[in-house]
C-alpha positions in Angstrom: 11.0 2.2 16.9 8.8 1.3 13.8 6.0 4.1 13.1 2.1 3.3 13.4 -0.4 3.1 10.7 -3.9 4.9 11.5 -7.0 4.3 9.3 -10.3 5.3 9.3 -12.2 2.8 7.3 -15.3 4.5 5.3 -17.2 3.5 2.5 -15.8 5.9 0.3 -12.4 7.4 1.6 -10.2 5.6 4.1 -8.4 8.5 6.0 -4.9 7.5 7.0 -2.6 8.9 9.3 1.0 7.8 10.1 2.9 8.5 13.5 6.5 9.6 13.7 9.0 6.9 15.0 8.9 7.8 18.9 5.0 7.2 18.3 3.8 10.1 19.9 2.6 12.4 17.2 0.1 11.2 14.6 0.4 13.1 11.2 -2.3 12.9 8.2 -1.6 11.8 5.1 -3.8 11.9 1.9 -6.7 9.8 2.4 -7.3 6.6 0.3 -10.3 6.0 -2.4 -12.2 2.6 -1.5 -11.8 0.4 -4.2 -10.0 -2.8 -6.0 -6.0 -0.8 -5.2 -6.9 0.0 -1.7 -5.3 -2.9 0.5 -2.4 -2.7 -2.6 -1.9 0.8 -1.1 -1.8 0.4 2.1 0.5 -2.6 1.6 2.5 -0.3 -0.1 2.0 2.7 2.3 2.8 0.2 5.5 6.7 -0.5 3.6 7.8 2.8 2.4 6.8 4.2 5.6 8.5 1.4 8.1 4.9 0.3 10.0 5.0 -1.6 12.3 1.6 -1.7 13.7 -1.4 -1.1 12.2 -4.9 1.1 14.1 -7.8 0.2 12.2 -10.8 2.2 13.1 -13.8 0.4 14.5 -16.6 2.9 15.0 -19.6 2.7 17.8 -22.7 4.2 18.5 -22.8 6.3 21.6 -24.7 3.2 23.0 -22.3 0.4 22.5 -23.7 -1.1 19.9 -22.5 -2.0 16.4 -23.8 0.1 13.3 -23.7 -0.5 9.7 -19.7 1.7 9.9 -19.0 -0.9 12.2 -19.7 -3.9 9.6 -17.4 -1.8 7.3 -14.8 -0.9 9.3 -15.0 -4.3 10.8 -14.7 -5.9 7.3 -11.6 -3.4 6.7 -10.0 -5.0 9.6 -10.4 -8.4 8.1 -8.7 -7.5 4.6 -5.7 -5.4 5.9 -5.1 -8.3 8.7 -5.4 -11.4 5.4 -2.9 -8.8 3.2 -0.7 -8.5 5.7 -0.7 -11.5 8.0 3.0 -10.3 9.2 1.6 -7.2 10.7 0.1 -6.6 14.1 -3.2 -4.8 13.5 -5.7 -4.2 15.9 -9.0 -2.5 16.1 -9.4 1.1 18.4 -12.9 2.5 19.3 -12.8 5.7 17.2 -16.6 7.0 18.0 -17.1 11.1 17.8 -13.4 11.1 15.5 -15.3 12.7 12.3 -17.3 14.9 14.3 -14.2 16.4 16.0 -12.4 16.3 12.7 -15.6 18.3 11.0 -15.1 21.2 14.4 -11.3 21.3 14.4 -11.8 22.2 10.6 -14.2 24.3 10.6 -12.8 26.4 13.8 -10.0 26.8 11.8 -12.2 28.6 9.2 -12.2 25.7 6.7 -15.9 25.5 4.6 -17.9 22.4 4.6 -17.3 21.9 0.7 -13.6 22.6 1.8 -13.7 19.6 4.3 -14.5 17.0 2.3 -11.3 15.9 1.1 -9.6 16.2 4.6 -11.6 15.6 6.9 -11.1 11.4 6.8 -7.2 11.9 7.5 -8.5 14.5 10.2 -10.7 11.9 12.0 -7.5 9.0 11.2 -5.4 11.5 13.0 -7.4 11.9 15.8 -8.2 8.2 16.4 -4.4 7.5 16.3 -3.4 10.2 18.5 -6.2 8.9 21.2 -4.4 5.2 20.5 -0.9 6.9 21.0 -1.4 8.8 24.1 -3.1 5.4 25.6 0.6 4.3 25.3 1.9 6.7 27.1 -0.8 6.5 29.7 0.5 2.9 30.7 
């Protein structure tokens, strides 16, 4: 079985996380700057690690309704799904991911400044491993 590609589209950092080939564990991997080699990454990311599905993140208020992250994320969707019209990618409600990312790191004694640069792949991982254990839920 091919491996599944999470990311958690920001405006900054995308945080990515990969699964392993059974898909059932989702594992981080360094997040990605947002700019002009971002979707050249990922295209690059989605063959040297055998995707075959791609989660992108599509943030929501607690309410529903679209925010400005979901115009992002929603955007992100778009270009990964025009650079890689081969792929299946589809969108996955990721609301609360960076807020459990920010606890889980910080209950494991990590600092705020410390965070920073993980906590994107934190919140991909989390989104992916909600979308993964929804597969096994079916």
């Amino acid at each position: 079985m091919s491996r599944v590609l999470g990311i958690d589209p920001g405006t900054k950092r995308c945080g990515i996380a990969v699964s392993n080939t059974s898909r059932t564990m989702a594992f981080p991997r360094p997040a990605f700057a947002v700019n002009d080699a971002l979707i050249v990454r990922l295209c690059a990311l989605v063959d040297e690690e055998s995707i075959g599905l791609i989660v992108v993140g599509r943030p929501i208020a607690l309410s529903g309704h679209d925010t400005a992250s979901t115009v992002v994320a929603d955007a992100m969707y778009r270009e990964v799904c025009d650079a890689m019209p081969t792929s299946t990618v589809i969108q996955w409600d990721e609301r609360l991911t960076t807020f459990e990312a920010q606890r889980s790191l910080s209950l494991a004694g990590m600092r705020a400044k410390e965070q920073r640069e993980h906590v994107d792949s934190a919140a991909a991982v989390i989104m992916l491993q909600n979308y993964l254990d929804g597969l096994d839920a079916r």
